[in-house]
C-alpha positions as CSV (number, residue, x, y, z in Angstrom):
1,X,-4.5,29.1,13.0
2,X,-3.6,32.3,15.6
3,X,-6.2,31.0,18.2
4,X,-5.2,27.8,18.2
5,X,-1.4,28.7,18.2
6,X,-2.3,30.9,21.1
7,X,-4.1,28.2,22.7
8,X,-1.4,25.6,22.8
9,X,0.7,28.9,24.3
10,X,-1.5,29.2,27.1
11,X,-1.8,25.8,27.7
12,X,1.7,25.3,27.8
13,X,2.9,28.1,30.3
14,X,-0.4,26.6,32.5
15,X,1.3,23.2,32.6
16,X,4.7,24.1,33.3
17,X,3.8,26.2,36.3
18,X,1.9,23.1,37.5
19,X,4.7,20.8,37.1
20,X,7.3,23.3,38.5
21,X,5.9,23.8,42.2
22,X,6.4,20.2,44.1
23,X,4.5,19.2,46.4
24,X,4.8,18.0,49.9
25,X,3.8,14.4,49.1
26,X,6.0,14.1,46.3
27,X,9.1,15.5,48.5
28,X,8.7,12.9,51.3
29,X,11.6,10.7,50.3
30,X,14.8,9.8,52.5
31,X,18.3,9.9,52.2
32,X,18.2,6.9,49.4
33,X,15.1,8.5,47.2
34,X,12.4,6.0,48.9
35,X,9.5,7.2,49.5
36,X,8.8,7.5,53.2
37,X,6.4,5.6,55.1
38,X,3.7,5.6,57.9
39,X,4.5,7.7,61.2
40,X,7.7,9.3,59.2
41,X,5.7,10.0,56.2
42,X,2.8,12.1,58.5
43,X,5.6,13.6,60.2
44,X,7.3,15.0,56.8
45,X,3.7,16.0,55.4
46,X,2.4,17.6,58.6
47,X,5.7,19.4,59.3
48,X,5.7,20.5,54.9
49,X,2.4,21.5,55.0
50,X,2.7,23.7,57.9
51,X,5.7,25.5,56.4
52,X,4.1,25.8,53.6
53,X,0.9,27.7,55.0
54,X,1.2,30.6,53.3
55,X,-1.3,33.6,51.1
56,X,-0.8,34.8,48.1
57,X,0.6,37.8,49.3
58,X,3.7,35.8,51.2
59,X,2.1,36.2,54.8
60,X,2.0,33.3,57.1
61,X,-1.7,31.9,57.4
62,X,-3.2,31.4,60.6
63,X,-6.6,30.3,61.8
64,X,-8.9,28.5,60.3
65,X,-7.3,29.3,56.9
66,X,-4.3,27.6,57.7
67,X,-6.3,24.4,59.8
68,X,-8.2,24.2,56.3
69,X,-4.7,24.5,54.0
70,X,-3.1,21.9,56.0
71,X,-6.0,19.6,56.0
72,X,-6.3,19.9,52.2
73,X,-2.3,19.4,51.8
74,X,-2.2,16.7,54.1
75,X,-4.7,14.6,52.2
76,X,-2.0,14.1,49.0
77,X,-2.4,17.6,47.8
């Protein structure tokens, strides 16, 4: 009964953190909340996912770490 207490724990904190960081995709709305659309939409996303080109450690990435980030968070994730 511990374990599986202790499982729906862990599985719980997992989730939450998911949920809590939003991603570029899902911020590309305008000033009404609708979603934005072709050449504004890959202007929002390519403009997100360069901000948001960053290590674990905080530092700015740069290279073909951050060409590979933004091509991953450009494709919807």
């Amino acid at each position: 009964m511990k374990r599986l207490a202790l499982a729906f724990l862990v599985t719980l904190f997992a989730a939450g953190s998911a949920l809590a960081a939003p991603t570029c995709a899902s911020k590309a709305v305008d000033k009404n909340g609708k979603p934005l659309a072709g050449a504004a939409k890959t202007s929002f996303m390519k403009k997100c996912c360069n901000d948001s080109a960053v290590s674990k450690t905080g530092k700015p990435l740069s290279g073909a770490a951050k060409t590979s980030f933004v091509k991953k968070c450009m494709a919807g994730g």
